[in-house]
Backbone and ligand atoms as CSV (ligand in chain L), in Angstrom:
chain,resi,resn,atom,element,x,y,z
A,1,UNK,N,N,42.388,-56.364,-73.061
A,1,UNK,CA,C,41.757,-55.940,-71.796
A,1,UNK,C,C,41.382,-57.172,-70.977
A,2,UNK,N,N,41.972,-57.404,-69.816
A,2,UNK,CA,C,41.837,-58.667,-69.085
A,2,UNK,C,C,40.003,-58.562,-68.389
A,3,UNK,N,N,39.361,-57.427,-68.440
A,3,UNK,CA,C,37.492,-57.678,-67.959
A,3,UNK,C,C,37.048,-58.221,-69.324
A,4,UNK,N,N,37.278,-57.858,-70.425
A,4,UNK,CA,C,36.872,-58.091,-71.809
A,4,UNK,C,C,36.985,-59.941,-71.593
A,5,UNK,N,N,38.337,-60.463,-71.228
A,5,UNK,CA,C,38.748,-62.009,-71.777
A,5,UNK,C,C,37.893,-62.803,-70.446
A,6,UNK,N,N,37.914,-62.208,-69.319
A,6,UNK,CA,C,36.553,-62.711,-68.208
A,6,UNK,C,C,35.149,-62.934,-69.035
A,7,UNK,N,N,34.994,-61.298,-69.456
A,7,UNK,CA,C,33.365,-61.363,-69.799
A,7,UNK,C,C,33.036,-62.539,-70.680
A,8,UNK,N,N,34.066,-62.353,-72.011
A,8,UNK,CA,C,34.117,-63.701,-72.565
A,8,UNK,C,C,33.903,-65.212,-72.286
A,9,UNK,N,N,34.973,-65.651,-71.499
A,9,UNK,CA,C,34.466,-66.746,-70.303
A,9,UNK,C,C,33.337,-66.769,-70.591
A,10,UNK,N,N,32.906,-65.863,-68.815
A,10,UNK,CA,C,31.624,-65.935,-68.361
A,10,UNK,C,C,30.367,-66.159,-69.547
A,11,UNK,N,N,30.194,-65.472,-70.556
A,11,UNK,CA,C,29.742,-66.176,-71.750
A,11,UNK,C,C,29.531,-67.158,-72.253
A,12,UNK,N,N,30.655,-67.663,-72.495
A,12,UNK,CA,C,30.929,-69.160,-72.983
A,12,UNK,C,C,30.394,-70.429,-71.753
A,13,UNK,N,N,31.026,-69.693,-70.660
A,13,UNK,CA,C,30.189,-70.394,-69.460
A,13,UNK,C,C,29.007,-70.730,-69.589
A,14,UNK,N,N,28.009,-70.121,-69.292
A,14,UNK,CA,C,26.649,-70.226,-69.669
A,14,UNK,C,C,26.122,-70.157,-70.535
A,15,UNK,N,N,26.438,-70.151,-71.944
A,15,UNK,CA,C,25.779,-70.349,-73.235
A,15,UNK,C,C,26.170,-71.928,-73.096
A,16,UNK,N,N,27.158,-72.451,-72.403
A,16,UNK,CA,C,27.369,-73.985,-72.430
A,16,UNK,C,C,26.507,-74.516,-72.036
A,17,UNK,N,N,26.155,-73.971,-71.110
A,17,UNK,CA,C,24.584,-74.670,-69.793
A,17,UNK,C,C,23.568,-74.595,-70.369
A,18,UNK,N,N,23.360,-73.570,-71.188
A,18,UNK,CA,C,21.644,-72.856,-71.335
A,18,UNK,C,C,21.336,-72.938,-72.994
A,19,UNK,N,N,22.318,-73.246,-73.871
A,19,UNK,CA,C,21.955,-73.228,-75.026
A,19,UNK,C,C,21.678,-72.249,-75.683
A,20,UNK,N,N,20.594,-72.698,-76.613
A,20,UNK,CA,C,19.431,-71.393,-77.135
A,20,UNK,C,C,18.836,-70.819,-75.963
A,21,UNK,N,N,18.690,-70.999,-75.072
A,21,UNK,CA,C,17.379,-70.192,-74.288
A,21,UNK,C,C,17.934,-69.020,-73.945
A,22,UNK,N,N,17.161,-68.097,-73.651
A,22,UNK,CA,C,17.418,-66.859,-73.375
A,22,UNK,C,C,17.586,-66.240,-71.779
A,23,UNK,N,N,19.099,-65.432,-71.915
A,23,UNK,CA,C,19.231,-65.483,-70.282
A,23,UNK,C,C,18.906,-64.243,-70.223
A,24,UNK,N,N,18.342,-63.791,-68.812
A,24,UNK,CA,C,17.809,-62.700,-68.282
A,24,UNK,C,C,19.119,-62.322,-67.479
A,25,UNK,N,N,19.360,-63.027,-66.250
A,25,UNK,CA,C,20.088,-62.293,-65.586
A,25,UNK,C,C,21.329,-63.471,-65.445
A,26,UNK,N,N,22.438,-62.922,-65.241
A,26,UNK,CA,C,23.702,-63.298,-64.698
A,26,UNK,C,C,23.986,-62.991,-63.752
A,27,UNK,N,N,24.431,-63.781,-62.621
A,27,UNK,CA,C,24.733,-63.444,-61.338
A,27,UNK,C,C,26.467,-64.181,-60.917
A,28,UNK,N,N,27.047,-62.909,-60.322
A,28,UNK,CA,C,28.782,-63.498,-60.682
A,28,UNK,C,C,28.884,-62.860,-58.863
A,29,UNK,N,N,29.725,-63.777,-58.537
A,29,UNK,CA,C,30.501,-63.442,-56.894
A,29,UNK,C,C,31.984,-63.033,-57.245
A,30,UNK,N,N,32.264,-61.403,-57.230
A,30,UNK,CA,C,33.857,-61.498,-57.225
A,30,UNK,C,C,34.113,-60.810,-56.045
A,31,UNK,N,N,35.479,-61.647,-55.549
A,31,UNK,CA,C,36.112,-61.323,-54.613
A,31,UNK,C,C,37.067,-59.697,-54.555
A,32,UNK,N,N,37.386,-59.351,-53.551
A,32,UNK,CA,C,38.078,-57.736,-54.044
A,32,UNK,C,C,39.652,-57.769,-54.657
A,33,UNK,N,N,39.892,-58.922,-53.958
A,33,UNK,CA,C,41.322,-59.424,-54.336
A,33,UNK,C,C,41.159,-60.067,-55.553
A,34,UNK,N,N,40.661,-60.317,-56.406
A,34,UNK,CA,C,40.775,-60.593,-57.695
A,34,UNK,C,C,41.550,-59.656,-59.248
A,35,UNK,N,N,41.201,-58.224,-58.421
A,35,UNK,CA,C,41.876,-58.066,-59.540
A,35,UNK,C,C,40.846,-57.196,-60.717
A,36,UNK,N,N,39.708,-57.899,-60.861
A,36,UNK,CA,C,38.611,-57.829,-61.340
A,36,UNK,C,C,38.006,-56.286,-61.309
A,37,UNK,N,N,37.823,-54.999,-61.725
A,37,UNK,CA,C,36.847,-54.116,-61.601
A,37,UNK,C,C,35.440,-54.272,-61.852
A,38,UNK,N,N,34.578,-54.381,-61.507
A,38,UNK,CA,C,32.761,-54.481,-61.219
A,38,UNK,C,C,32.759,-53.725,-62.840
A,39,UNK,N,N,32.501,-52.502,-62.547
A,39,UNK,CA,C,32.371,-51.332,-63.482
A,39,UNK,C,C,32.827,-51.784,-65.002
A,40,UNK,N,N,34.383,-51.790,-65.387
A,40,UNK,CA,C,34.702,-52.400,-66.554
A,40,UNK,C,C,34.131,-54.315,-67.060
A,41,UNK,N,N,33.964,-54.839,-65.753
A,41,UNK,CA,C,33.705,-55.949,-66.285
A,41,UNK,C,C,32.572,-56.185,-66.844
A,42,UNK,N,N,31.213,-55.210,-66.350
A,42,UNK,CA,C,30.205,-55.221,-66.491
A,42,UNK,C,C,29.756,-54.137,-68.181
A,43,UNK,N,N,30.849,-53.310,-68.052
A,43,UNK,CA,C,31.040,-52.603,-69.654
A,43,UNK,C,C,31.249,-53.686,-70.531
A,44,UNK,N,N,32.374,-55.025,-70.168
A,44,UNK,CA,C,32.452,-55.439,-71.499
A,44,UNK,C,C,31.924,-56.712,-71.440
A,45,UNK,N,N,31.219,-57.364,-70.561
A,45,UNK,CA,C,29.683,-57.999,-70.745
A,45,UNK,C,C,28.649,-57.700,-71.591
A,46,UNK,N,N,28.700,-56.467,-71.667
A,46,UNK,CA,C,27.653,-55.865,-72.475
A,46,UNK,C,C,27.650,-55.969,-74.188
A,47,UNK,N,N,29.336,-56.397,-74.034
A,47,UNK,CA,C,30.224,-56.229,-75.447
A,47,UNK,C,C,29.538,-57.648,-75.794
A,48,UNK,N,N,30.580,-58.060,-75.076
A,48,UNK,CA,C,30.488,-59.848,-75.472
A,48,UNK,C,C,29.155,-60.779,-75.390
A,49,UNK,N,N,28.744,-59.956,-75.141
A,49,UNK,CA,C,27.270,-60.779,-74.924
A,49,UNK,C,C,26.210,-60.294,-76.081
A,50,UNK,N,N,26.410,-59.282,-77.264
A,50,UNK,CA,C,26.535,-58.678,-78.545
A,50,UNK,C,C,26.216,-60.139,-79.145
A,51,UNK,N,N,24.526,-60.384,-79.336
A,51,UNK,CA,C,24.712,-61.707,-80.906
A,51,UNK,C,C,24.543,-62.652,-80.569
A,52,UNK,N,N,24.395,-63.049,-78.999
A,52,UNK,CA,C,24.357,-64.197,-78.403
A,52,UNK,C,C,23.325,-64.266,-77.684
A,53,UNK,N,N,22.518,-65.213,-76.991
A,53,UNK,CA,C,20.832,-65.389,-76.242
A,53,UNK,C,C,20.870,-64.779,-74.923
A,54,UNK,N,N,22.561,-64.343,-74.564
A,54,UNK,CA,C,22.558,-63.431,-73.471
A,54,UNK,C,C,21.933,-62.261,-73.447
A,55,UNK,N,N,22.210,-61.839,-74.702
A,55,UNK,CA,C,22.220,-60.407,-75.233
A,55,UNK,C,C,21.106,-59.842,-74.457
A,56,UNK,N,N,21.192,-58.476,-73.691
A,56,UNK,CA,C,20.495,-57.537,-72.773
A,56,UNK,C,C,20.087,-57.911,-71.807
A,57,UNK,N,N,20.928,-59.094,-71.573
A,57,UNK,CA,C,20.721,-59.877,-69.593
A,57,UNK,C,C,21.163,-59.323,-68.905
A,58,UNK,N,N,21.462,-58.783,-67.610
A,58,UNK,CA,C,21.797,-57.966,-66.650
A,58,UNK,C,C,22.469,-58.499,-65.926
A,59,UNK,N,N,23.905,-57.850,-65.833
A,59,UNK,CA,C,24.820,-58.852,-65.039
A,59,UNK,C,C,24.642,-58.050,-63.527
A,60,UNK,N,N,24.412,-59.218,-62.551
A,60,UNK,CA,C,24.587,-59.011,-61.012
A,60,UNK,C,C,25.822,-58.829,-60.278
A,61,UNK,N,N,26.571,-58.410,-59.893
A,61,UNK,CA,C,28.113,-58.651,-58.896
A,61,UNK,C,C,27.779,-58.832,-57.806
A,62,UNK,N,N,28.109,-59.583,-57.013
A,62,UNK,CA,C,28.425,-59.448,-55.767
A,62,UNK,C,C,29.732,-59.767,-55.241
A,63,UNK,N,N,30.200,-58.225,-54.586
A,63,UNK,CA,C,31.884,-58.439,-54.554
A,63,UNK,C,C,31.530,-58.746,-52.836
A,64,UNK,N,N,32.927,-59.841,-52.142
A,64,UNK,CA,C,33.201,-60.347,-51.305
A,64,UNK,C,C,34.841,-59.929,-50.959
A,65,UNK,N,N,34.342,-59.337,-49.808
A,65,UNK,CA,C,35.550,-58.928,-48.985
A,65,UNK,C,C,36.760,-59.176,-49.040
A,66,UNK,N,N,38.306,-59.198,-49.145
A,66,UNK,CA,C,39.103,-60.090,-48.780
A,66,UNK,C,C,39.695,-60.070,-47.564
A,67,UNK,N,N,40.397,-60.931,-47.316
A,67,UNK,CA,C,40.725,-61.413,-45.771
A,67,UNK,C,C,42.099,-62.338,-46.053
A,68,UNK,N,N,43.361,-61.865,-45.389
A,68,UNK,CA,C,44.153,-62.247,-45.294
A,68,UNK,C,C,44.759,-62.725,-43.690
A,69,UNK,N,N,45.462,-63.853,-43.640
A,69,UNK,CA,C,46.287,-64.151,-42.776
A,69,UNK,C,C,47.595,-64.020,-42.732
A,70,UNK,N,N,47.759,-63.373,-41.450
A,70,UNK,CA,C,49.514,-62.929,-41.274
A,70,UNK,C,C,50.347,-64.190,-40.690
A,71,UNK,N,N,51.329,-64.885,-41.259
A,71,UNK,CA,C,52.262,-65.782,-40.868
A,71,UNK,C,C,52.933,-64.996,-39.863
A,72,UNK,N,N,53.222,-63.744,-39.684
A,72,UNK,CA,C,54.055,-63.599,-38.758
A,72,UNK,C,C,54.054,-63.064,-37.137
A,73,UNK,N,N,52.428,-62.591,-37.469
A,73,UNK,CA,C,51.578,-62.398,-36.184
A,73,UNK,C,C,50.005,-63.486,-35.632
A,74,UNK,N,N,49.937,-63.599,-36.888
A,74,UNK,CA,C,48.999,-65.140,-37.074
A,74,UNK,C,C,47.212,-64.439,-36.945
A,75,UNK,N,N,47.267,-63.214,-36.998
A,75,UNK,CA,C,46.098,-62.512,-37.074
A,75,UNK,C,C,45.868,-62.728,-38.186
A,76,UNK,N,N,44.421,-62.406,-38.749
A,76,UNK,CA,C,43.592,-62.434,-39.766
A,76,UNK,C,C,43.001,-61.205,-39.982
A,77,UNK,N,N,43.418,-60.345,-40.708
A,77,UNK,CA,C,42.672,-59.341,-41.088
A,77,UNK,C,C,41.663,-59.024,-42.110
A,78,UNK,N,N,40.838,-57.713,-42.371
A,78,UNK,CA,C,40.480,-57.985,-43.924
A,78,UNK,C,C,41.651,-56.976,-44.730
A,79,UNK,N,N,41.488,-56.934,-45.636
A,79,UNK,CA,C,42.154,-56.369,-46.782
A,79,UNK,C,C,41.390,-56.309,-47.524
A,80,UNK,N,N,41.033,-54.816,-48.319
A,80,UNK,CA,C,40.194,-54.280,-49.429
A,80,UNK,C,C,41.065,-54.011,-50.978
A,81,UNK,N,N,42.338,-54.325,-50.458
A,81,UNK,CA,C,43.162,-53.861,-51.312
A,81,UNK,C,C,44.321,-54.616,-52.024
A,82,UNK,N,N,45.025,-54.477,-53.010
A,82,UNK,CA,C,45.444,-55.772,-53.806
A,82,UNK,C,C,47.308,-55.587,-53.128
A,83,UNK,N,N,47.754,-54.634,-52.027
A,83,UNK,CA,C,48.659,-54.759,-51.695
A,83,UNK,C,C,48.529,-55.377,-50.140
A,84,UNK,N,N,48.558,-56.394,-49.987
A,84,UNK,CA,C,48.336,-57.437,-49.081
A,84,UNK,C,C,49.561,-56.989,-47.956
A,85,UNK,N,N,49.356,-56.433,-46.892
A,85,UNK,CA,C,50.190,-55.891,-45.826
A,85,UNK,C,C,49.584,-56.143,-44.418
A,86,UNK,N,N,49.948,-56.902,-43.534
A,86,UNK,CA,C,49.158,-56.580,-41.977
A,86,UNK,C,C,49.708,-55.492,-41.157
A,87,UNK,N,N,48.308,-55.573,-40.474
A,87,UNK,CA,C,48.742,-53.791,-39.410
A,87,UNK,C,C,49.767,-53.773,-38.743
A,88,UNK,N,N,50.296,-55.270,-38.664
A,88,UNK,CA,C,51.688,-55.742,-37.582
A,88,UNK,C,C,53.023,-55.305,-38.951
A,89,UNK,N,N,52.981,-54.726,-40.160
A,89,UNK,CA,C,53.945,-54.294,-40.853
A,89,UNK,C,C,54.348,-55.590,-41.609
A,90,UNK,N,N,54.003,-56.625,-41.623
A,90,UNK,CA,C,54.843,-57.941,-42.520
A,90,UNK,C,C,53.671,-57.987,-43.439
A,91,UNK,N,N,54.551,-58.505,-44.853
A,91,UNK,CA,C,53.666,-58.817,-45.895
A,91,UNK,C,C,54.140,-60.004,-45.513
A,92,UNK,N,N,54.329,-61.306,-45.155
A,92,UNK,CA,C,54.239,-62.712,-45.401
A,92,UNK,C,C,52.581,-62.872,-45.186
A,93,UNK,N,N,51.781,-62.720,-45.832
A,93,UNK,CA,C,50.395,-63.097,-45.680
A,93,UNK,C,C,49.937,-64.120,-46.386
A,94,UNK,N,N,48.616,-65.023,-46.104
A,94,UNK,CA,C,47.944,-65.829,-46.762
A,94,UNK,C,C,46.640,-65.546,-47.502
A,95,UNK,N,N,46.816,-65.345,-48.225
A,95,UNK,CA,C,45.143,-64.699,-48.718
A,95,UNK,C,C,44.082,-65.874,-48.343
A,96,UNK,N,N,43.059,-65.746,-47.694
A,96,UNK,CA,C,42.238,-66.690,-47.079
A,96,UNK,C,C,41.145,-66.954,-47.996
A,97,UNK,N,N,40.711,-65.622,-48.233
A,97,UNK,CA,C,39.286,-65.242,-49.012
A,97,UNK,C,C,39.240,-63.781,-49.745
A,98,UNK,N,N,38.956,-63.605,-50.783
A,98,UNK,CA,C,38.914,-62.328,-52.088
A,98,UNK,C,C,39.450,-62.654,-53.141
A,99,UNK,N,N,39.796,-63.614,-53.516
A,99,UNK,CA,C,39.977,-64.006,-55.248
A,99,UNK,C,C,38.734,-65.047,-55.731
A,100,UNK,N,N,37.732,-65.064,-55.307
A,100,UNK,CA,C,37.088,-65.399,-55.972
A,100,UNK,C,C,36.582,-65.062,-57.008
A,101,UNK,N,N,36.129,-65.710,-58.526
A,101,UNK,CA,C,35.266,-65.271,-59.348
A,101,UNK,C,C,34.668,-65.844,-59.444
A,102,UNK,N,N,33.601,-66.173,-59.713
A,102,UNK,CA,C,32.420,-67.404,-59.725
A,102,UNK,C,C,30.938,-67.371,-60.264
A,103,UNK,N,N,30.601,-67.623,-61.326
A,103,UNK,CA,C,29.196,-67.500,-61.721
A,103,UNK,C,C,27.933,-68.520,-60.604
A,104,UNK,N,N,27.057,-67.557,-60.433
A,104,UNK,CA,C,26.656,-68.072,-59.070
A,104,UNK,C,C,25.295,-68.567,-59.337
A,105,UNK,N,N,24.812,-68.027,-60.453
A,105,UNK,CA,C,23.283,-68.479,-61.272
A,105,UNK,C,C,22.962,-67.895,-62.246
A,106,UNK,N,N,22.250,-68.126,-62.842
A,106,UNK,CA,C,21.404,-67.181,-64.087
A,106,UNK,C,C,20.247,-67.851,-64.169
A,107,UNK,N,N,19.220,-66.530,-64.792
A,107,UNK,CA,C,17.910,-66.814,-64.876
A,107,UNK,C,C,17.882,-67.145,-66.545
A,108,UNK,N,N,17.224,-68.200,-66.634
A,108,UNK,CA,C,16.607,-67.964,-68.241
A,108,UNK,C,C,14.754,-67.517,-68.633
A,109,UNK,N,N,14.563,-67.475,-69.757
A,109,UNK,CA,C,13.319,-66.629,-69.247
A,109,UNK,C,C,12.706,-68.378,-69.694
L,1,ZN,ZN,ZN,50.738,-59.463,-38.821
């Protein structure tokens, strides 16, 4: 399950930073174009974080829009969706912004 091998990461991420101490909250920025579901990723956070000083920290999302540029009309639209098309009918697009994933802070207590 590709949210499972994220949550993981994100884990390993911050048990690198924080050690023993105990994290309260996780706070992650994903983009819509990532790929990423909120919902499942946040199910198997819950997994992976099972045994570790994370354990019953509360993961935050904040998903960020995506926004693509059209090479062939040179507009910038957004796009919510992972089939990247402008209203002008050409897929030659640039994805500008929505693949982000990014751990953005955590609290320890
Ligand atoms: Zn276009």
């Amino acid at each position: 399950m590709h949210e499972l091998a994220i949550a993981e990461s994100v884990v390993e991420a911050v048990l690198g930073r924080t050690g023993e101490r105990l994290v309260t909250v996780v706070r992650l920025q994903i983009g819509t174009l990532s790929g990423v579901v909120p919902d499942a990723l946040t199910f198997c956070f819950d997994l992976a974080v099972a045994g570790t000083p994370l354990e019953g920290a509360t993961l935050e999302i904040q998903e960020c829009p995506g926004r693509v540029h059209c090479r062939s009309c040179g507009r910038e639209v957004e796009s919510e969706d992972q089939l990247l098309l402008c209203s002008c009918g050409s897929a030659d697009v640039d994805v500008v912004a929505g693949r982000e994933l990014q751990l953005t802070s955590v609290e320890v207590r």
